[in-house]
C-alpha positions as CSV (number, residue, x, y, z in Angstrom):
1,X,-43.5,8.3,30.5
2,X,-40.8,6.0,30.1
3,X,-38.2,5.9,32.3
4,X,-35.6,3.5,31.1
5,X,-34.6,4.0,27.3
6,X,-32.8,2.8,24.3
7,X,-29.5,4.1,23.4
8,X,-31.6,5.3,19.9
9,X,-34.0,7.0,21.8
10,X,-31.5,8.7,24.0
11,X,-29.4,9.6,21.4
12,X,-32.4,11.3,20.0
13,X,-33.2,13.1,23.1
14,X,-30.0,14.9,24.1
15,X,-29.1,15.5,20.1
16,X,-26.0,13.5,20.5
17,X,-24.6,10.3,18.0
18,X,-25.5,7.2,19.3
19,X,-21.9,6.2,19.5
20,X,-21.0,9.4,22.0
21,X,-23.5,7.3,24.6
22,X,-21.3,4.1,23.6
23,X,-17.9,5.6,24.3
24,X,-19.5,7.0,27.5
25,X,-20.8,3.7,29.0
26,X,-17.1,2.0,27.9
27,X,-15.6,4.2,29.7
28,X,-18.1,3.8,32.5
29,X,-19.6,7.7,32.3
30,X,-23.2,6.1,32.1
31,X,-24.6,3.1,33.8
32,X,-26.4,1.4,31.8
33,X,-28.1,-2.2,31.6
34,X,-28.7,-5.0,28.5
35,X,-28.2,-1.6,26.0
36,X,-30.4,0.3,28.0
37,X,-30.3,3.9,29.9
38,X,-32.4,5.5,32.3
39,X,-33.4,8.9,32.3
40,X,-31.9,9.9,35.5
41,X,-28.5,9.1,34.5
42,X,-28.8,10.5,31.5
43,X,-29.4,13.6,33.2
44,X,-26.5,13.1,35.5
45,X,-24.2,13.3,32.2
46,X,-26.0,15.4,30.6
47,X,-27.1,18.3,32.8
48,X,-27.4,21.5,30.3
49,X,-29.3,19.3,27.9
50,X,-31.7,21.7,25.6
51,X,-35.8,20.8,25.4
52,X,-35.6,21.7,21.8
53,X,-32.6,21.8,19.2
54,X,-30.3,24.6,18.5
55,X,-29.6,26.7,15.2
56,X,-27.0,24.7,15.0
57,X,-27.8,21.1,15.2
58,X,-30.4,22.4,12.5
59,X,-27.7,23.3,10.2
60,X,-26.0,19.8,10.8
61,X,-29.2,18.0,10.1
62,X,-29.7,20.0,6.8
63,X,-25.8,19.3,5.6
64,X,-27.0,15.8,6.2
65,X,-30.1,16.1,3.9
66,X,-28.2,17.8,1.2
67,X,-25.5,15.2,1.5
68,X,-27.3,11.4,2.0
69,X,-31.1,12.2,1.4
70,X,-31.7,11.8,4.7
71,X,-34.9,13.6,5.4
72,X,-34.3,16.3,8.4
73,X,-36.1,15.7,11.5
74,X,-38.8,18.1,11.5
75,X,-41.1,16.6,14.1
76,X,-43.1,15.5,11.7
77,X,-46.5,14.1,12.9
78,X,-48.1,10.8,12.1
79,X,-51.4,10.6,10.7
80,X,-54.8,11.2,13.1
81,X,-55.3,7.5,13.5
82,X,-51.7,6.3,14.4
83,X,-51.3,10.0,16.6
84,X,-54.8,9.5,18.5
85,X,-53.7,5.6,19.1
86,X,-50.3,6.9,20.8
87,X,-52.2,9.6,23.2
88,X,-54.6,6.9,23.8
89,X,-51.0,4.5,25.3
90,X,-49.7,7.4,27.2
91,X,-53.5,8.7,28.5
92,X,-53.9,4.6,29.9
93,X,-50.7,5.1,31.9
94,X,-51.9,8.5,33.0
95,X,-54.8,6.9,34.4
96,X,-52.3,3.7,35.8
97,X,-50.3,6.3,37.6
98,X,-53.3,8.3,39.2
99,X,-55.0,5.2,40.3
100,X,-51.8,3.9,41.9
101,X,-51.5,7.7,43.9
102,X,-55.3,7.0,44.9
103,X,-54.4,3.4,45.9
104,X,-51.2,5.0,48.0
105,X,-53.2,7.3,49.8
106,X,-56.5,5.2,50.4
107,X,-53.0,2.7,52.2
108,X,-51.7,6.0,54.1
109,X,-54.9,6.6,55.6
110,X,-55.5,2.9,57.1
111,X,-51.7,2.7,58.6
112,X,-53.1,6.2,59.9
113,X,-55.8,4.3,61.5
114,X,-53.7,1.2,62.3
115,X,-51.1,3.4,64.2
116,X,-53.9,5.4,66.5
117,X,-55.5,2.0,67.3
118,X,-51.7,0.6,68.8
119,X,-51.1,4.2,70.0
120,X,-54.2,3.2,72.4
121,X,-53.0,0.2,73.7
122,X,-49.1,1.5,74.2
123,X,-48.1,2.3,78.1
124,X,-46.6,6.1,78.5
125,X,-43.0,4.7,78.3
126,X,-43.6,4.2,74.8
127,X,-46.2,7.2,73.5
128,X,-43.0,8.9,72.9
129,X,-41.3,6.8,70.5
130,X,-44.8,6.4,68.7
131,X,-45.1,10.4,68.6
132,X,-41.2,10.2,66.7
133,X,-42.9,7.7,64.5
134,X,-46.0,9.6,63.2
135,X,-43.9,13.1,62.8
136,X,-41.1,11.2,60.9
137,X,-44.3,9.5,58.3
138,X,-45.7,13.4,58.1
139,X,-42.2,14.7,57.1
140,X,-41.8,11.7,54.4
141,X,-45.1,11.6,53.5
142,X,-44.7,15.8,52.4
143,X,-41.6,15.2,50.6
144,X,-43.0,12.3,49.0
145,X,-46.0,14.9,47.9
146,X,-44.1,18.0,46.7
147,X,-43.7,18.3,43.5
148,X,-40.1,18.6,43.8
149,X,-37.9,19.1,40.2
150,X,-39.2,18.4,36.8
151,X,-37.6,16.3,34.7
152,X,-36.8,18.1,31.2
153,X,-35.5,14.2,30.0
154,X,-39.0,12.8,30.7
155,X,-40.7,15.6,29.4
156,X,-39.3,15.7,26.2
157,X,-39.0,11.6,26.3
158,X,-43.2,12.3,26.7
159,X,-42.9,14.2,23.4
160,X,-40.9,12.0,21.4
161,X,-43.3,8.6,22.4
162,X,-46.2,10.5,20.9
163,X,-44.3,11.4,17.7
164,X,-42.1,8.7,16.8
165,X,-42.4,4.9,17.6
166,X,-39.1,2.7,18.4
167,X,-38.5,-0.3,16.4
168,X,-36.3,-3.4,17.3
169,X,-35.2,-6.0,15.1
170,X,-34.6,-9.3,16.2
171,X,-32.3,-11.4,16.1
172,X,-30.2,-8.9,14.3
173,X,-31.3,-6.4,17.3
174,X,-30.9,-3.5,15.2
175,X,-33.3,-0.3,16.5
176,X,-34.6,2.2,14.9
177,X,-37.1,5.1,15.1
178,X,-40.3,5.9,12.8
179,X,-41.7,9.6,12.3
180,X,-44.4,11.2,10.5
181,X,-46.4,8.9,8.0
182,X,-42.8,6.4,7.2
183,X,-43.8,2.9,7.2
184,X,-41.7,0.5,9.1
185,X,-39.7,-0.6,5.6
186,X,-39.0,3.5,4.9
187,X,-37.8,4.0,8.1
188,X,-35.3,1.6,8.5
189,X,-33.9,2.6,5.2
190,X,-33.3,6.2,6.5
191,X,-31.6,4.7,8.9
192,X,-29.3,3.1,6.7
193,X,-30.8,-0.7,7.9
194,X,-30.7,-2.9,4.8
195,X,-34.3,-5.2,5.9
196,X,-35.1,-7.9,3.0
197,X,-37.4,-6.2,0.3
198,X,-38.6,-5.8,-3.4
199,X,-41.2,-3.8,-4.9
200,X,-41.6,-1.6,-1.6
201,X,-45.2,-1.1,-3.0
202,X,-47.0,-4.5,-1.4
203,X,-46.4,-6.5,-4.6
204,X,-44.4,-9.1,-3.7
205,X,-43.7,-10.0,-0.3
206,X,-40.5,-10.2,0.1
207,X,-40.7,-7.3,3.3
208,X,-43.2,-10.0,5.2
209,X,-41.7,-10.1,8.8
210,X,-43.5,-11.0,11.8
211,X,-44.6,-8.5,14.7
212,X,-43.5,-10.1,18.4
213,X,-45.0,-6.9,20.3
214,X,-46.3,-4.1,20.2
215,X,-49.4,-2.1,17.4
216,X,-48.9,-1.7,13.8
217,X,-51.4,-0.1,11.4
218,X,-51.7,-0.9,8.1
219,X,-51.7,2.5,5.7
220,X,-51.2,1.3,2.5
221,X,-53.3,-1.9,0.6
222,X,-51.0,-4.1,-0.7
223,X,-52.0,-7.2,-3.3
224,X,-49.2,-9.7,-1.8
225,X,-52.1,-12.5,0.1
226,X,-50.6,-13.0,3.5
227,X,-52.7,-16.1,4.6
228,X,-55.0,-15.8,7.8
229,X,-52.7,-18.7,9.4
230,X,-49.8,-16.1,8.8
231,X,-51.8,-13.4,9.9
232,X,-52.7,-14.8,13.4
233,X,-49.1,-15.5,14.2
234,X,-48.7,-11.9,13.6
235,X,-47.2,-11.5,10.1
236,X,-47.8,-8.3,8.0
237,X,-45.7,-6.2,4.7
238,X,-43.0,-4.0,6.3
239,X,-43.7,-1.4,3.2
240,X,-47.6,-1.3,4.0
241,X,-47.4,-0.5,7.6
242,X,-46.6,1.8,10.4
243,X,-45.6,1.4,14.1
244,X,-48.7,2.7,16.1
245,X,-46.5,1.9,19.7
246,X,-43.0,0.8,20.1
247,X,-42.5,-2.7,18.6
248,X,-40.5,-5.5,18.1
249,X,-40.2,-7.2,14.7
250,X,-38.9,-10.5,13.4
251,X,-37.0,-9.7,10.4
252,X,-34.3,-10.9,8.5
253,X,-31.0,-7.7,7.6
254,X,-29.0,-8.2,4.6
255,X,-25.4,-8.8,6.4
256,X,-23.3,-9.6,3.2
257,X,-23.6,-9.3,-0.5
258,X,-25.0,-12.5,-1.1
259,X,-27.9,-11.3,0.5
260,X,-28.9,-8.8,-2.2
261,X,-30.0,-10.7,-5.2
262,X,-29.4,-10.3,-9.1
263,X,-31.9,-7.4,-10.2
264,X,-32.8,-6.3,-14.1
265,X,-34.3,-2.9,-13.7
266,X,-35.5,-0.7,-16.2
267,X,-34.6,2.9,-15.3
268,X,-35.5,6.5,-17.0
269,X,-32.9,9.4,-16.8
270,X,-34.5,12.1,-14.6
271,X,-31.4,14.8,-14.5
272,X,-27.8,14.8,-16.2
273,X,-25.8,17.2,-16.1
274,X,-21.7,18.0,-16.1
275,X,-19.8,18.3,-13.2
276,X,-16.8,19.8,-15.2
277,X,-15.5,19.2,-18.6
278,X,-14.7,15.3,-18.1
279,X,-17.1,14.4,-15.7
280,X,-21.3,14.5,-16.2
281,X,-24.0,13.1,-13.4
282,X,-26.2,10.9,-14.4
283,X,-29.6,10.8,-12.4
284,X,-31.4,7.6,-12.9
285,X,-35.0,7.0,-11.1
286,X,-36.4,3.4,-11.1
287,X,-39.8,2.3,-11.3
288,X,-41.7,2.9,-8.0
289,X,-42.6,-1.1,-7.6
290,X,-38.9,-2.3,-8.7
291,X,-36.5,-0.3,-6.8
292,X,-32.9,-1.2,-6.8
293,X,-31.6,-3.0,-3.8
294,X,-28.3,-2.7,-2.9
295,X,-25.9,-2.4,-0.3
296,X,-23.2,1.1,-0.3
297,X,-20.4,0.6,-2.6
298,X,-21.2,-2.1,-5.0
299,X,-21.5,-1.4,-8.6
300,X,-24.1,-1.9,-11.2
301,X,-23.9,-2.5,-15.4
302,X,-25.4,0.0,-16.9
303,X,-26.9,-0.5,-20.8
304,X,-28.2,2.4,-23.1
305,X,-28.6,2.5,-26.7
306,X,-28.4,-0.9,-28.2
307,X,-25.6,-2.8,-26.6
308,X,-23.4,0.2,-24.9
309,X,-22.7,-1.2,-21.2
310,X,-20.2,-0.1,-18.1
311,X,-19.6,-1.6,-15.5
312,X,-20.2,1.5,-12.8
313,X,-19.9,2.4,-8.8
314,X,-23.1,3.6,-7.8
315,X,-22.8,6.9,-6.3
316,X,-25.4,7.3,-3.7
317,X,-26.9,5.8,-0.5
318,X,-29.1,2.9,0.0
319,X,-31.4,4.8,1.9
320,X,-33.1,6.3,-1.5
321,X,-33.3,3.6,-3.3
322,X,-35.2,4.7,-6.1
323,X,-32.5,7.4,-7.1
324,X,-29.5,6.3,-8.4
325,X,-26.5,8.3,-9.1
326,X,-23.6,8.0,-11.4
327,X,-20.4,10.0,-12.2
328,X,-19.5,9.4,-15.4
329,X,-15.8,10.1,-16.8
330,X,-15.6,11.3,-20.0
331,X,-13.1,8.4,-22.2
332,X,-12.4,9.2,-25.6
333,X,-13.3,6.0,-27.9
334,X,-15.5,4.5,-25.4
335,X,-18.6,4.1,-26.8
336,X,-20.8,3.9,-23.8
337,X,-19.3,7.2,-22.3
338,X,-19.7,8.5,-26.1
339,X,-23.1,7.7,-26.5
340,X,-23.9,9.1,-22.7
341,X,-22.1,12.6,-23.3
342,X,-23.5,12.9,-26.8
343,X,-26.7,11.0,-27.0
344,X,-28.4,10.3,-23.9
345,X,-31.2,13.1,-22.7
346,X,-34.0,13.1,-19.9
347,X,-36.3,10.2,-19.8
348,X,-34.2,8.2,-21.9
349,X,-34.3,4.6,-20.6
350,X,-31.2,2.7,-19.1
351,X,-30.8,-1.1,-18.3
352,X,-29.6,-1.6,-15.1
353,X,-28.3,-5.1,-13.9
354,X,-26.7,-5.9,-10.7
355,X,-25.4,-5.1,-7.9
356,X,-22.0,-6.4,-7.4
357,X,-19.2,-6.3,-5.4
358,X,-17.7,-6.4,-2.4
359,X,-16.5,-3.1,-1.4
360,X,-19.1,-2.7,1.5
361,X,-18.9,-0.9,4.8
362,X,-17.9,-3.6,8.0
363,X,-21.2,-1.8,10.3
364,X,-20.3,-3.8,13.2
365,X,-16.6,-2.6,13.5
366,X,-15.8,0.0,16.4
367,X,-12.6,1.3,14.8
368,X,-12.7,5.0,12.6
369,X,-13.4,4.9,8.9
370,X,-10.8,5.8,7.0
371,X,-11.3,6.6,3.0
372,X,-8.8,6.9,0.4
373,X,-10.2,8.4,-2.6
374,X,-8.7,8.3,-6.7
375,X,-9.7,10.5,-9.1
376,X,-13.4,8.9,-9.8
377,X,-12.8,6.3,-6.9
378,X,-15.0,8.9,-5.1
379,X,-18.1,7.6,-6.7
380,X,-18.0,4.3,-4.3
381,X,-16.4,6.5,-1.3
382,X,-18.9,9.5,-1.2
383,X,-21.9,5.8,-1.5
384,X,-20.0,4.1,1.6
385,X,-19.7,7.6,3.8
386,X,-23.5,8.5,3.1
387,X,-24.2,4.9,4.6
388,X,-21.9,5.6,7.5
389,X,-23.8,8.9,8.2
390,X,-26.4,7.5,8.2
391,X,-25.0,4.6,10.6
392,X,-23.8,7.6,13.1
393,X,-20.2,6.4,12.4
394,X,-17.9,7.7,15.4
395,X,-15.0,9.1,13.0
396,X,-14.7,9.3,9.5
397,X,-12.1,10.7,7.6
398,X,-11.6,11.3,3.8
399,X,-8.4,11.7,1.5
400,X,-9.0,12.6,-2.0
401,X,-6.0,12.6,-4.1
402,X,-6.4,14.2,-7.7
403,X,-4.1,13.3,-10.6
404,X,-5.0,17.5,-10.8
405,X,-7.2,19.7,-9.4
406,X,-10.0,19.2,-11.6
407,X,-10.2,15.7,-10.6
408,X,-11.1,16.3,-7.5
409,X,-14.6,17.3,-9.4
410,X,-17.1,17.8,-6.6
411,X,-14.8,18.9,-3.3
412,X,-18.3,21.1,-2.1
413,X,-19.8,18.0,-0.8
414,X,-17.1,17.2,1.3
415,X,-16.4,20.4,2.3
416,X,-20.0,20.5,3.6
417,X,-19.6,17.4,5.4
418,X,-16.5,18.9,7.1
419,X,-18.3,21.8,7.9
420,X,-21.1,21.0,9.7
421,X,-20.4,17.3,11.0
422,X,-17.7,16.9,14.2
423,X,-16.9,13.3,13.4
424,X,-15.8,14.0,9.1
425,X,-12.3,14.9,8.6
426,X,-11.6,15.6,5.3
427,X,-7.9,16.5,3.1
428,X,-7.6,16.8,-0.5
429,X,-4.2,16.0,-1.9
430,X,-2.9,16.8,-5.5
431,X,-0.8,14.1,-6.9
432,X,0.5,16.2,-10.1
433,X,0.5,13.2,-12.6
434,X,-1.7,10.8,-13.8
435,X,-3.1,7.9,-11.3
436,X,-3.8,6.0,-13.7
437,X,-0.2,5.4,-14.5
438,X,1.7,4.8,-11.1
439,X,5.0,3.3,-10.8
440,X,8.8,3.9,-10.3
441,X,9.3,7.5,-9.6
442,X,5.2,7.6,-9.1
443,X,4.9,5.6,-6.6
444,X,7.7,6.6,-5.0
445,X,6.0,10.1,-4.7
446,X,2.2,8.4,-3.7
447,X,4.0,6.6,-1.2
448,X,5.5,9.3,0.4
449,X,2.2,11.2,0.5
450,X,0.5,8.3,2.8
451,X,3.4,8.4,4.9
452,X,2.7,11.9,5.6
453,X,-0.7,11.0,6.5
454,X,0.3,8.6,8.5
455,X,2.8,10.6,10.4
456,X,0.6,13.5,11.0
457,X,-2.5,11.2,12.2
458,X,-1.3,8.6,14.9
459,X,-5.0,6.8,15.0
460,X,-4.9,5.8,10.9
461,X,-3.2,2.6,11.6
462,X,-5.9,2.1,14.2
463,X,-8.7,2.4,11.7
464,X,-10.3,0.3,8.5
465,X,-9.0,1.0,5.5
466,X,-11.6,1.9,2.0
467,X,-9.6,2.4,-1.0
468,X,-10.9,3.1,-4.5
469,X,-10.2,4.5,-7.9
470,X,-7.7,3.4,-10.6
471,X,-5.9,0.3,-10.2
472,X,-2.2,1.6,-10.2
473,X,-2.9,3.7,-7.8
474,X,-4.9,1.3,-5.4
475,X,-2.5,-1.3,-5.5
476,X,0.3,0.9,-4.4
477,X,-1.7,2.6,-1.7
478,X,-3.1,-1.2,-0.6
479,X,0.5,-2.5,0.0
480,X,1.5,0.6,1.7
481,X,-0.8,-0.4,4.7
482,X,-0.3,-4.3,4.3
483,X,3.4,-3.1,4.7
484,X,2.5,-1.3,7.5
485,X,1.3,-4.5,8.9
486,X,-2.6,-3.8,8.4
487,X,-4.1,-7.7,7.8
488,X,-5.8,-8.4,4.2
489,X,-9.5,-7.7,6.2
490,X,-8.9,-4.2,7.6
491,X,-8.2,-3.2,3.8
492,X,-10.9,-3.0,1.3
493,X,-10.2,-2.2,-1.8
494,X,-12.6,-1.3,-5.5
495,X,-10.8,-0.2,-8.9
496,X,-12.6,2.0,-10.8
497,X,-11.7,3.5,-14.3
């Protein structure tokens, strides 16, 4: 049983975002030590906590599937091998915690002797005070013994060791949890934690990281040779094996764009289909040992035909990297969006090259996320708040303004994510002329919309600042804030046409 935890694990256990526990140590609700919590006082905060999850926090979990990918927590078990290893850890410090009660009362029983020997030698002026002595050890020694109250935190802490397995990244000192039959790479992409890879499928070795403690099992053969000299300093594939006990890894975590290198990938359309009228989803599945790496928001080029290419915002998280979406906008003339609305079909193969760009989420900044969405400037948005879901963001909130209503062309997913999430906060606004085309009298009007944002939410000022979609209208909602006084790196910007 563990008794001191990580915020992850906690967060798990109580069925609360990571970040409530960090607002609740800042403001000095829970004690806590180097990132760390112990059970106790997270039953002091947390008295009516439930053993299992509620209808409820179901719900929330399935919104989050339907929205990200993100597979719902299911208690999934790991296989027999990895489960029977984890009983096997707990079952040793079973037997460590008996033998240490066996040990205590084997001690009891020779201070028992120890005191009747003195007792012997004591005049009658002091038999008294040794009488006080021996009922006062009887008293303790009974409370000590009763089994007093059960924790429900340990209990279900008990549960969760044998069915998922913390990892901790170092030096980044991410952490993160893996369940069911995930290898260590998988599971740190569900949890939106971009670790260096390639092939995922034990090719070519660019997931070798090096285990510092703890069991990993290998569940997958891999061709990539890691030498023996390697091997006995503890290096193994992060896409090949599982965490059998907690464990700490040495890994490097992409923490800019030029940490995600230049791919050419040679993807097959699995779905398309139209949104509306003007706007089709396009579905593309890579090959299962090249899958595109990339971080939320950047863009890709996308080929088809014989030399038909857009520059487009991917519109989907990280986390499945092997499904890529696209919202394409229907633009009379183009010939890439003409040969994709009349030509392209299942199966068909599209070029991808990339990523690029720099319209990424800041994951280390504590303020609220605040997205401003254009027209098809949701594409990069809806990318950037799957990743932050995924993150366990403390507050995000969306603005989608449509030149009309039908260019607000999917308003079900954010809906959903209002719904069912406490922290998403979401408002559609209808500009009533093109975006594409902002100035005099237009931006006048745009600007006036912010403001009325901005006067009805006092934190926005307080928060970072993601703005995409056509160009007019980013630029005039980008010097809105920097008029406001935001600085250049609160504001990130993306045009998209």
């Amino acid at each position: 049983m563990s008794e001191i935890l990580s915020l992850t694990r906690a967060a798990r256990l109580i069925g609360v975002a990571r970040t409530e526990l960090q607002r609740k140590i800042q403001r000095g609700e829970l004690v806590s030590h180097d990132g760390m919590v112990a059970v106790e006082n997270l039953l002091v905060c947390y008295p009516d906590a439930q053993l299992e999850d509620t209808a409820e926090s179901r719900r929330v979990a399935q919104i989050k599937e339907r929205a990200f990918g993100k597979r719902v927590f299911e208690r999934a078990m790991p296989d027999a091998e990895v489960l029977a290893a984890r009983i096997t850890e707990l079952s040793k410090t079973l037997a460590t915690s008996q033998g240490q009660v066996k040990q205590f009362n084997a001690l009891l029983g020779r201070l028992w002797d120890k005191i009747t020997e003195a007792e012997s030698q004591l005049n009658a002026e002091s038999l008294p005070m040794m009488e006080n002595l021996k009922t006062w050890i009887r008293k303790e020694v009974d409370l000590a013994m009763e089994p007093g109250f059960v924790n429900p935190m340990a209990i279900k802490d008990t549960v969760l060791s044998i069915i998922t397995a913390q990892v901790t990244v170092l030096p980044s000192k991410h952490d993160f949890l893996v369940e069911g039959h995930d290898s260590l790479l998988e599971a740190a992409m569900r949890s939106g934690i971009p670790l260096n890879y390639g092939c995922s499928g034990g090719n070519c070795g660019l997931c070798k990281a090096r285990v510092l403690s703890g069991e990993v099992k290998k569940t997958r053969h891999h061709d990539f040779v890691i030498s023996e000299s390697e091997k006995n300093q503890g290096y193994i594939l992060l896409c090949s094996n599982t965490a059998v006990s907690d464990v700490v890894i040495e890994a490097a975590v992409a923490g800019s764009v030029q940490d995600i290198p230049f791919q050419q990938i040679s993807a097959h359309v699995k779905t398309m289909g139209p949104i509306n009228e003007d706007m089709l989803l396009l579905h593309l599945q890579t090959p299962r040992t090249q899958r595109l790496r990339f971080l939320a928001g950047q863009s890709v080029t996308l080929r088809v035909g014989q030399s038909f290419s857009a520059e487009l915002p991917i519109a989907s998280c990280p986390c499945d990297d092997r499904n890529v979406l696209f919202h394409i906008n229907r633009q009379s003339g183009n010939l890439f969006s003409d040969f994709v609305f009349d030509h392209l079909k299942q199966n068909d193969v599209v070029e991808i090259e990339g990523p690029q760009g720099e319209f990424i989420l800041h994951e280390k900044s504590t303020r609220p996320f605040y997205f401003f969405a254009f027209d098809t400037g949701f594409a990069p948005i809806k990318s950037l708040i799957e990743h932050a879901l995924s993150l366990e963001a403390e507050a995000i909130y969306l603005h989608w303004f449509g030149s009309g209503p039908t260019n607000i062309y999917l308003p079900n997913i954010a809906h959903a994510w209002r719904d069912a999430l406490d922290n998403f906060h979401y408002e559609e606004h209808i500009a009533g002329f093109d975006l594409r085309s902002v100035n005099g009298k237009r931006a006048k009007t745009l600007i006036e919309k912010l403001n009325d944002i901005n006067i009805s939410d006092t934190n926005l000022l307080q928060g970072d600042i993601y703005i995409a979609g056509p160009e007019a209208a980013v630029c005039v909602a980008e010097q809105y804030f920097l008029d406001k006084g935001l600085p250049k790196t609160r504001i990130s910007v993306a045009s998209v046409k």
